[in-house]
KEKOLMI-648691 format. One record per residue (C-alpha): x, y, z. Coordinates in steps of 0.5 Angstrom, whole numbers, plus 2048, in hexadecimal, padded with zeros to 3 digits. Example, Ala and Ser with C-alpha at 12.3 -4.5 7.8 and 13.67 -1.06 7.14 Angstrom:
residues 2
8197F7810;81B7FE80E;
This chain:
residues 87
7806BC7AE;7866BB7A9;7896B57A8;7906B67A5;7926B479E;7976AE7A0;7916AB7A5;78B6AC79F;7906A879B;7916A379F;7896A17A2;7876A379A;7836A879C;7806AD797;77C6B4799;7766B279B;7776AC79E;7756A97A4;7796A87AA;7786A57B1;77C6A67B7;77E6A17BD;7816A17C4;78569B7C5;78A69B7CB;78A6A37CC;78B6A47C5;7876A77BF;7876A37B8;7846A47B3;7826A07AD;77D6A07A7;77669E7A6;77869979F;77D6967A5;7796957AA;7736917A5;77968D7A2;77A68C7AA;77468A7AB;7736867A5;7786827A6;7776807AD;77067E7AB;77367A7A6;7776767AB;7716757AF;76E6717AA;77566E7A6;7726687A8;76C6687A5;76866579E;76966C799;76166D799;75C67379B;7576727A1;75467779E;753673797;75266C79C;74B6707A0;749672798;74A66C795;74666879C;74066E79C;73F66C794;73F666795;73A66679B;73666B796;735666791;733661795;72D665798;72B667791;72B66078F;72765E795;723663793;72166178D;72165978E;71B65C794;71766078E;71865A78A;71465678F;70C65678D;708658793;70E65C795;70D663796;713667795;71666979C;
């Protein structure tokens, strides 16, 4: 499908570009793929407006690593042991 040239500018559409198209209320818009992520970016952002800026992602790592340092420090501390087996 062609989309004319005034359109093309407006949306900043260049050949090749993805587009999407949706019915609301019996007619058909159409946007671009770059609009719809930044739409989504910023809904997602005022979902957690209000929260401390920090990744949960880094928070898990951090926690797994954490938890990995003291098993290993209670598995030496165990084979430190005389008359200890190594588990």
């Amino acid at each position: 499908m062609v989309v004319p040239k005034e359109y093309r500018q407006k949306l900043g559409l260049k050949e090749g570009d993805e587009v999407i198209w949706t019915e609301v209320d019996g007619q058909l818009v159409l946007t671009s793929r770059r609009q719809q992520v930044e739409r989504a970016r910023q809904f997602f952002a005022g979902l957690f407006k209000d929260r401390p800026e920090h990744s949960i992602v880094d928070e898990l790592i951090a926690e797994r690593r954490a938890e990995a340092a003291r098993e290993d420090a209670e598995a030496a501390e165990s084979a430190a042991r005389p008359g200890k087996a190594p588990a």
